[in-house]
Backbone as CSV, one residue per row, in Angstrom:
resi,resn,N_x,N_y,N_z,CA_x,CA_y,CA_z,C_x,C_y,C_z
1,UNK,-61.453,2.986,37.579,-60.018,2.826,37.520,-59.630,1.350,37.455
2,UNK,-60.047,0.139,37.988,-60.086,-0.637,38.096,-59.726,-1.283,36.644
3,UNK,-60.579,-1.216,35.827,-60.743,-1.634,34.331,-59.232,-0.937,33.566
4,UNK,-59.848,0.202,33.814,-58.042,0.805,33.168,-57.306,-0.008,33.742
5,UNK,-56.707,-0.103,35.028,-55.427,-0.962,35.425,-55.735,-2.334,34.561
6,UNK,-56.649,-2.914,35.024,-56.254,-4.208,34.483,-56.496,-4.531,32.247
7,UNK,-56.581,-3.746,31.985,-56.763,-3.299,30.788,-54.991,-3.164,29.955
8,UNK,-54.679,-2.330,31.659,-53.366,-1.640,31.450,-52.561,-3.232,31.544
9,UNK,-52.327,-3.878,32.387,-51.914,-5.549,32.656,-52.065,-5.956,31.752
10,UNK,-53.378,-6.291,31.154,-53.533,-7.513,30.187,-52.602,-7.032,29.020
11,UNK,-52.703,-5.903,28.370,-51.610,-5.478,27.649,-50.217,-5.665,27.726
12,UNK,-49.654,-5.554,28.734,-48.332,-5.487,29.278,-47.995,-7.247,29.110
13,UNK,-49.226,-7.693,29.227,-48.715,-8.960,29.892,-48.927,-9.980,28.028
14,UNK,-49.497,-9.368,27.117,-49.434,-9.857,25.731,-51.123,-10.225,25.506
15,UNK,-51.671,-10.164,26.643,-53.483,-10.099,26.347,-54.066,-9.725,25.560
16,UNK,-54.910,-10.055,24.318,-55.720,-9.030,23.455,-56.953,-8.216,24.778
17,UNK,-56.895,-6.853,24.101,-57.974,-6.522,25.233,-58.574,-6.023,24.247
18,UNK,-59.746,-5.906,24.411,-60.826,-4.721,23.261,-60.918,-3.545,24.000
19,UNK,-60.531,-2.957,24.902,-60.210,-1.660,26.157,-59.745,-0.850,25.237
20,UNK,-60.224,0.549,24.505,-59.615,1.473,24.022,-59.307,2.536,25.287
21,UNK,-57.695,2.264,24.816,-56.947,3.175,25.585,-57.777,4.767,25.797
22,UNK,-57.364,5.114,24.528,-58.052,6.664,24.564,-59.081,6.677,25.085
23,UNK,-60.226,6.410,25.172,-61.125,6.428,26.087,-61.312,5.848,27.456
24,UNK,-60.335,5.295,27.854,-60.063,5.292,29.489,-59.041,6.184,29.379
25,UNK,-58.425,6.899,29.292,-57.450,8.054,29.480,-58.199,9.044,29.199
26,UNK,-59.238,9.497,28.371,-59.939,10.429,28.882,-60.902,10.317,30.042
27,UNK,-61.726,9.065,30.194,-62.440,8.889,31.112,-61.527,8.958,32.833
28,UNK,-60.421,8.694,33.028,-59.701,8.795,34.239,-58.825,10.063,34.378
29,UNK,-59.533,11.016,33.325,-57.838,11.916,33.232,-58.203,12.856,34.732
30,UNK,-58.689,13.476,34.837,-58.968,13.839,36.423,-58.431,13.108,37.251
31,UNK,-58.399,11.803,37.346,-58.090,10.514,38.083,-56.514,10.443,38.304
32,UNK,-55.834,10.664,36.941,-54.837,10.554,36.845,-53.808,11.527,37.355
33,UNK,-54.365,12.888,36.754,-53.878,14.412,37.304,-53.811,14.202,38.904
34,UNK,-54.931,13.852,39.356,-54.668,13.997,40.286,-53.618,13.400,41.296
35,UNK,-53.592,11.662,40.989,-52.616,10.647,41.369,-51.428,11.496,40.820
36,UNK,-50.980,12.286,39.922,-49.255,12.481,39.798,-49.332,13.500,40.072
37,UNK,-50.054,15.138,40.746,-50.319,15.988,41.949,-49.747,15.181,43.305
38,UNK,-50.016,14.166,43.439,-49.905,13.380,44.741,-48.335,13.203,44.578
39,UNK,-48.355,12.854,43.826,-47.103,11.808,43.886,-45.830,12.883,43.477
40,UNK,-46.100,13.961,42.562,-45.087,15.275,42.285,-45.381,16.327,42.800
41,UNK,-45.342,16.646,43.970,-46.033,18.006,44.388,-46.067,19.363,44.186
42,UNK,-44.552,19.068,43.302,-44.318,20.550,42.593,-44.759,20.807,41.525
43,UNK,-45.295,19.477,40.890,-45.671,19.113,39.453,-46.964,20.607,39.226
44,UNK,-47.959,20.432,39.801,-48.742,22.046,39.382,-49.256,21.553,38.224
45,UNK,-50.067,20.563,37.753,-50.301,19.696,36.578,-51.924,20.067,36.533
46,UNK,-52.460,21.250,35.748,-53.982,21.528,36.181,-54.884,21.097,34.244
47,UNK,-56.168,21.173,34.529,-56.627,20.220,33.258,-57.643,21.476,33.286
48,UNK,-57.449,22.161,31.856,-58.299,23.312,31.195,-59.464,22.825,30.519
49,UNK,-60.994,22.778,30.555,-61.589,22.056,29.783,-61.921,22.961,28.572
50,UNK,-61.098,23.853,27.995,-61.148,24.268,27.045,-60.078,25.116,26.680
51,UNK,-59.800,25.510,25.385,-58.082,26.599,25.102,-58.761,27.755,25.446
52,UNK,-59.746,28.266,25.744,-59.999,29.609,26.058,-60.214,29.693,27.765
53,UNK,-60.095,28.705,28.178,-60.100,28.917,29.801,-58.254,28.668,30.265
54,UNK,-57.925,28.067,29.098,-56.009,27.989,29.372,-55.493,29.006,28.971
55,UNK,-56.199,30.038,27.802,-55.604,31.285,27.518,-55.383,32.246,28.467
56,UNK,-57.115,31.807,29.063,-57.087,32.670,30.696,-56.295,32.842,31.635
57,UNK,-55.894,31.514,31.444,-54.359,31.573,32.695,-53.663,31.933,32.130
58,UNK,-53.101,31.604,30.772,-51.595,32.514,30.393,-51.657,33.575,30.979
59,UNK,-52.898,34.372,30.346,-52.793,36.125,30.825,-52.434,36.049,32.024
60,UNK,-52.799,35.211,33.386,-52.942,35.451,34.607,-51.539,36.303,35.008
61,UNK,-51.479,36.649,36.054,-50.462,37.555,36.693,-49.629,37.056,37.719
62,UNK,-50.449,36.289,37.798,-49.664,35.276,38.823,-48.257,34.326,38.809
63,UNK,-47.793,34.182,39.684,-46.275,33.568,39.643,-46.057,31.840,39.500
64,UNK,-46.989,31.164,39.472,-46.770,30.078,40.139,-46.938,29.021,37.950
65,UNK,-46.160,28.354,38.199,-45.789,28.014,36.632,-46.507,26.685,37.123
66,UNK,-47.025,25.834,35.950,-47.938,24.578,35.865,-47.694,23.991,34.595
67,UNK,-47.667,23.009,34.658,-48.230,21.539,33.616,-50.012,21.817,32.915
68,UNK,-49.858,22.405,31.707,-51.635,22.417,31.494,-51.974,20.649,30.473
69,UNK,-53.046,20.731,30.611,-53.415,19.599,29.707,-55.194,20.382,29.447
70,UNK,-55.120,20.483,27.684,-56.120,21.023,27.385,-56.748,20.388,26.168
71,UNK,-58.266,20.327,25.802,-58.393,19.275,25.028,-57.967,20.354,23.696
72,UNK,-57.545,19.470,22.381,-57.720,20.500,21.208,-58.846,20.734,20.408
73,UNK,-58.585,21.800,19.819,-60.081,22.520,18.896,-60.014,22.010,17.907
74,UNK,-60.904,21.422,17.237,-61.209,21.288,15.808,-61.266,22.577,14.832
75,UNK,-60.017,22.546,14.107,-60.478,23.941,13.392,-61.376,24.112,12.185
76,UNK,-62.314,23.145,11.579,-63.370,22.954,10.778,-64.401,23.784,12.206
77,UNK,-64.425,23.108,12.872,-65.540,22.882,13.913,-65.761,24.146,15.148
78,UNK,-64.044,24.091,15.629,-64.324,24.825,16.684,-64.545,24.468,18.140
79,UNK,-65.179,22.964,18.184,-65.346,21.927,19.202,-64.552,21.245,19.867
80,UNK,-64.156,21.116,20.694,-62.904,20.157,21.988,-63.251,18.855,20.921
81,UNK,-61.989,18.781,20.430,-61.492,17.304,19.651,-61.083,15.879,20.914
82,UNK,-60.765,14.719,20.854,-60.730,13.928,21.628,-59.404,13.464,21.744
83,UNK,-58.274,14.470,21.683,-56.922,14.574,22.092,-57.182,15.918,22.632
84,UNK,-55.806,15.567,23.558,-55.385,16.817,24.560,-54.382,16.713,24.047
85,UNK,-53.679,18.575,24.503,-52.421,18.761,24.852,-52.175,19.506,25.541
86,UNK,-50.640,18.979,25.844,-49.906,19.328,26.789,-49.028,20.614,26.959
87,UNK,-48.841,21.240,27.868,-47.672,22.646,27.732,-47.046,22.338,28.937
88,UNK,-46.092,23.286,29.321,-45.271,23.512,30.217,-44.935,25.196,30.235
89,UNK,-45.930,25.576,31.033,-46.235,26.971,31.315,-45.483,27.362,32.534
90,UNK,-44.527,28.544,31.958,-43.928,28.980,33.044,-44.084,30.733,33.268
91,UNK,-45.162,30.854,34.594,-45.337,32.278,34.636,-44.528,33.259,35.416
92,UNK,-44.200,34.936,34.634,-43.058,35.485,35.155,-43.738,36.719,35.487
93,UNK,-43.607,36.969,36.964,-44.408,38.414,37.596,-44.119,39.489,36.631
94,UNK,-42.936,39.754,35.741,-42.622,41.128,35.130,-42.506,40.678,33.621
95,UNK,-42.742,39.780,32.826,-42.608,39.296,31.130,-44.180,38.339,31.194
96,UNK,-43.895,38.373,29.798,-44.960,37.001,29.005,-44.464,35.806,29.810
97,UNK,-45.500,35.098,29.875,-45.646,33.821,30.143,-44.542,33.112,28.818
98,UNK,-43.805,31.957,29.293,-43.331,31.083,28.204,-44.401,29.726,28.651
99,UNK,-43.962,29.059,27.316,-44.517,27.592,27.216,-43.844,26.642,26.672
């Protein structure tokens, strides 16, 4: 985390950095989820490491609505691409899930 922050500074501050973002934002994303869990407690912000383990939860039955962050599929491939996305899943004991 360390490197990200100051990665994150030198930027802010007009620094050339050679620090690719995207790869400290994937490398801290656990890191991160978790720090804005802390800090939003209602937030419910959970990280799917795949769309077929986030599909899983849509189906779920359960009441409690969440923030997903899931990586995307390559559709040549089929393989977790090196962007995520984001939803805003809201689950309803008696309808479909919205997003």
């Amino acid at each position: 985390m360390k490197a990200y922050g100051q990665a994150a500074i030198d930027r802010a501050s007009g620094k050339k950095t050679s620090a690719s973002f995207a790869k400290l934002d994937a490398t801290h994303l656990l890191d991160m989820i978790n720090a804005e869990n802390q800090r939003n407690s209602d937030l419910n912000l959970r990280r799917f490491g795949n769309q077929t383990k986030f599909i899983k939860a849509l189906k779920s039955k359960g009441s409690d609505s969440f923030w997903a962050i899931s990586p995307q599929t390559s559709d040549s491939t089929g393989q977790p691409a090196s962007h995520h996305v984001m939803a805003d899943v809201r689950l309803h004991p008696s309808r479909k899930p919205t997003v």
